[in-house]
C-alpha positions as CSV (number, residue, x, y, z in Angstrom):
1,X,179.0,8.4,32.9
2,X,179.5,12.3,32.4
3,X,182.4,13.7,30.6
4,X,185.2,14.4,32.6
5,X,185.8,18.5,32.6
6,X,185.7,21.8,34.9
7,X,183.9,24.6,34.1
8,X,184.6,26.4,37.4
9,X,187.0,27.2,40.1
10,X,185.9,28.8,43.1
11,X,188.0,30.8,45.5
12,X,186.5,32.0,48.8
13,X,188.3,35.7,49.1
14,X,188.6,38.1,52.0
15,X,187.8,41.0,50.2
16,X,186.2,41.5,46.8
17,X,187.6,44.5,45.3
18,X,191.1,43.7,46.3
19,X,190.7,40.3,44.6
20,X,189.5,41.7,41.2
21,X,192.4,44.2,41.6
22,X,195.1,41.8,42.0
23,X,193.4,39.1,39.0
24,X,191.8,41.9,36.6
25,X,194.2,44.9,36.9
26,X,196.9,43.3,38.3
27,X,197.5,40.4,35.9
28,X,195.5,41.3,33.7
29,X,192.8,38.8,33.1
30,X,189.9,39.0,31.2
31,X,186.3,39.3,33.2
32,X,183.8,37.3,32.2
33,X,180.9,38.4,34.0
34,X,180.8,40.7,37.2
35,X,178.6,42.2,39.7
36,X,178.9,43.6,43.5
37,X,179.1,39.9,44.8
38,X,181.5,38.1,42.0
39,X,183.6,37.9,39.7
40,X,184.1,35.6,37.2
41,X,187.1,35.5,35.0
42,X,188.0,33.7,31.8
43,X,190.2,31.1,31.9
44,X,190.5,29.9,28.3
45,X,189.0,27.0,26.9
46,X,185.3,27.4,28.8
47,X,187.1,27.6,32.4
48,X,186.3,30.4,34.6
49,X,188.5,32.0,37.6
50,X,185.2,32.6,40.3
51,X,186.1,35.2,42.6
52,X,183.5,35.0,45.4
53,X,183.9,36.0,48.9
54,X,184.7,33.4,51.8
55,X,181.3,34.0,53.6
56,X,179.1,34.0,50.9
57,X,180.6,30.8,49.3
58,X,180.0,29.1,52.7
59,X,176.5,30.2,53.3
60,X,176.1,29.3,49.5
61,X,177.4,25.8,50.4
62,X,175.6,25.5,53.4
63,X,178.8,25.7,55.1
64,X,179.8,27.1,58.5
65,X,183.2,30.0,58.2
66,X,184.7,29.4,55.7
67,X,188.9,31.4,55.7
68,X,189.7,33.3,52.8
69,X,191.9,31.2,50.5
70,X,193.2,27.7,50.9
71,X,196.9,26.5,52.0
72,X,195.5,22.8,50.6
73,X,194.7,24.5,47.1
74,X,197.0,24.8,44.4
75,X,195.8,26.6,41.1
76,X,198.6,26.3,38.0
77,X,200.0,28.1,35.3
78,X,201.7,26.2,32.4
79,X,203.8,28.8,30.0
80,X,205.4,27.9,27.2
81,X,209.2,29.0,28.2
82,X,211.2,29.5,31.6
83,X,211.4,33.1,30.8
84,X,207.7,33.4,30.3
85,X,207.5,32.0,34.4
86,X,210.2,34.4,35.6
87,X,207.4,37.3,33.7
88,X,204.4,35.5,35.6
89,X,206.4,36.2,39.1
90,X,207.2,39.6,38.4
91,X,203.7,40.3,37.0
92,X,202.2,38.6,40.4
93,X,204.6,40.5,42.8
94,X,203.6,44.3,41.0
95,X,199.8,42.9,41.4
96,X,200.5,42.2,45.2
97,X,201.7,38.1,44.9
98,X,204.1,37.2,47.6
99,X,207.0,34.5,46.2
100,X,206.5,31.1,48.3
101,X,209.5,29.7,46.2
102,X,211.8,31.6,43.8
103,X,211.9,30.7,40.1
104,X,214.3,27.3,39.6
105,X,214.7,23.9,37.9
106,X,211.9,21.4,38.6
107,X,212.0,17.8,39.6
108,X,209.8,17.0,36.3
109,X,212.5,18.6,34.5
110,X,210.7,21.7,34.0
111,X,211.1,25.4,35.2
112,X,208.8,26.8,38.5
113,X,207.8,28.8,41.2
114,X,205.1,29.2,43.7
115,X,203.1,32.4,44.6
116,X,200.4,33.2,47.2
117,X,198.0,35.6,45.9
118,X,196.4,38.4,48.4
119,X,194.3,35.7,49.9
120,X,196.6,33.2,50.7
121,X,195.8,30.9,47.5
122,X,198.8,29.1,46.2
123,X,199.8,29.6,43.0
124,X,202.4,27.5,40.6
125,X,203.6,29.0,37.0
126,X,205.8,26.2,35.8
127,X,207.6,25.3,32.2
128,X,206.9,21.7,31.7
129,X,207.7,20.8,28.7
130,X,206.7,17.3,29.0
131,X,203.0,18.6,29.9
132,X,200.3,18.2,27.1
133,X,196.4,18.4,27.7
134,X,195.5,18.4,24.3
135,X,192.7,16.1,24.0
């Protein structure tokens, strides 16, 4: 049996340079690696961010079209206070985000919200204090 971890999340992207924009200048994430086809940014903890776009991923796969982004795809953000989420939202509007739901009281007893990035791939920045992925 092989250890159970991710290395790398892919996200098929409409356009390339407005991708890196939002993720690398917007919210300022760290690149990894880059070149005129992708862009890989650093996650923490040995997990890339691949930025890659929608086409290419599919004829990568093998795959016929392939849309940009994915309404079934939700990437998250753990922060370590409710305020730190409301910063997350503002950072991701200024880069371009659009809200999907507004910062508020979760069900887990938590703080969260949901953004769409330019591409349409849903995004949640929640406070969870009850959350721990320490191994």
């Amino acid at each position: 049996m092989t250890p159970q971890h991710l290395t790398l999340v892919t996200v098929g992207v409409g356009d390339l340079a407005r991708a890196r924009a939002f993720y690398v200048d917007g919210l300022g994430w760290e690149v990894a690696f880059e070149n005129d086809e992708v862009v890989f940014a650093r996650l923490g903890h040995g997990l890339l961010l691949a930025l890659f776009g929608a086409g290419d991923l599919a004829t990568d796969a093998g795959l016929g079209p392939l849309p940009a982004g994915s309404g079934s795809l939700a990437l998250a953000k753990n922060v370590e206070t409710a305020d730190e989420v409301d910063a997350v939202i503002e950072l991701a509007v200024a880069a371009g985000a659009t809200v999907v739901k507004h910062p508020q009281a979760a069900a887990f007893g938590g703080y969260h919200a949901y953004f769409h990035d330019p591409d349409g791939v849903l995004w949640e920045v929640a406070h969870n204090p009850g959350l721990t992925v320490d191994a």
